[in-house]
C-alpha positions as CSV (number, residue, x, y, z in Angstrom):
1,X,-53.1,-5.8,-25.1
2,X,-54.6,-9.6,-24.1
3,X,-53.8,-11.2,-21.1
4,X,-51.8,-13.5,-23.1
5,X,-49.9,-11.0,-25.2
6,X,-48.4,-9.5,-21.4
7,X,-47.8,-13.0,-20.0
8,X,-45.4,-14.2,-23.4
9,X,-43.7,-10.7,-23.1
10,X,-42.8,-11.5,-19.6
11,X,-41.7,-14.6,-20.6
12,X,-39.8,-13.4,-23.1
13,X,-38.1,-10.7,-21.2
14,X,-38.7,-7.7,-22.7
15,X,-38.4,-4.8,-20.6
16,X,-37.0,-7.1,-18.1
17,X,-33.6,-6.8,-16.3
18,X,-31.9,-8.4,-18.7
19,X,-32.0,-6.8,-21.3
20,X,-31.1,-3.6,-19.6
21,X,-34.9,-2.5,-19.7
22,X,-34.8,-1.6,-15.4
23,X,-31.2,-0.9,-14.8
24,X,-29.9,0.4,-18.3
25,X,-27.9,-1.1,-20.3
26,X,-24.4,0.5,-19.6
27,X,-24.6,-1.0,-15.7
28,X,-22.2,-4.0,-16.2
29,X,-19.7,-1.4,-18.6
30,X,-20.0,1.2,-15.6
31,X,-19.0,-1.7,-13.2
32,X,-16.0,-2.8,-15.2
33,X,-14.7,1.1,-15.2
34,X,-15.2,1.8,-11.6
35,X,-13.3,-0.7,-10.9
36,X,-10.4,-0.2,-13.4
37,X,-10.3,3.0,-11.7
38,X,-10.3,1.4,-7.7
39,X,-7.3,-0.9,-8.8
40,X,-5.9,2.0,-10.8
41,X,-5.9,4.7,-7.9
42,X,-4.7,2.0,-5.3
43,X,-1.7,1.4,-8.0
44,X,-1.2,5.0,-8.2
45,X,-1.1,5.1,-4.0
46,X,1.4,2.3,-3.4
47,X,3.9,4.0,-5.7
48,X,4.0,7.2,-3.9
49,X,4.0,5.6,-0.6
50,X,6.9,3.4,-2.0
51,X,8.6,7.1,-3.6
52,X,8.1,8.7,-0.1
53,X,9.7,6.1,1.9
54,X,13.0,5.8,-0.4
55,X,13.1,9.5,-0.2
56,X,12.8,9.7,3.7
57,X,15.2,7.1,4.1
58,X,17.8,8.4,1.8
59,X,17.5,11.9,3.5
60,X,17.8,10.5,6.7
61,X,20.9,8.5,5.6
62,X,22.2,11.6,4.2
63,X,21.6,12.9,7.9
64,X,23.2,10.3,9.7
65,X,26.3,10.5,7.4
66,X,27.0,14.1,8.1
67,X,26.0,13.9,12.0
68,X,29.2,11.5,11.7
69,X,31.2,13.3,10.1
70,X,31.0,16.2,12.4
71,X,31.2,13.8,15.5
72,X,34.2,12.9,13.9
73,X,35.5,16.7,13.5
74,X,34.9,17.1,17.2
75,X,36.9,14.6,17.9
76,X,39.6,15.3,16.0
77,X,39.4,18.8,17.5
78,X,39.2,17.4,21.4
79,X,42.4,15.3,20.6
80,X,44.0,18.1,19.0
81,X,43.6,20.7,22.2
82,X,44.8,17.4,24.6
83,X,41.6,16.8,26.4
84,X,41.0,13.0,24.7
85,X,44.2,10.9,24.7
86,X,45.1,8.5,21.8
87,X,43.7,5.4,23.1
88,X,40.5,7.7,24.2
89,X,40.8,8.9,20.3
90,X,41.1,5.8,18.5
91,X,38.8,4.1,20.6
92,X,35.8,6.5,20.0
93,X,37.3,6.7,16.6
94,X,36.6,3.1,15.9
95,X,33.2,3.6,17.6
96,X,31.7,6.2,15.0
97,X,33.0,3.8,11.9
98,X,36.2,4.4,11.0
99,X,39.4,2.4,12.1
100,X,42.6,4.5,12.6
């Protein structure tokens, strides 16, 4: 090959970067699917983080319910044996949610 035949292939290109001659020419398609995949998993993430906090916080208001509702058994069973009086009752009543 003549010194003139290499420099008009250069020119040209050929075997250059561009036309996937030293990287290959799936780079750019590779590219494009890696990142489908970042955004994908990141997607994927959020939603269980969002899943897990709605299911913590409906246990724990599930949690808070029932530790009232006992409260509320206690002191239905302190009034009961005479150690709270009614204003004591109603007041602590009122105090844990609901009005007498």
């Amino acid at each position: 090959m003549c010194r003139s035949e290499i420099n008009s292939k250069v020119v040209q290109g050929v075997g250059g970067i561009m036309d996937g001659g030293m990287m290959g020419g799936g780079m750019m398609g590779a590219a494009v699917i890696w990142s489908i995949l970042v955004v994908l998993a990141l997607v994927v993430t959020a939603t269980a983080l969002v899943m897990i906090a709605r299911r913590s916080g409906t246990a724990h208001r599930a949690d808070r319910a029932a530790t009232a509702q006992e409260s509320r058994e206690i002191l239905r069973s302190r009034y009961a044996k005479g150690e709270i009086d009614d204003e004591e009752y109603r007041r602590r009543l009122t105090f844990l949610g609901q009005p007498s």
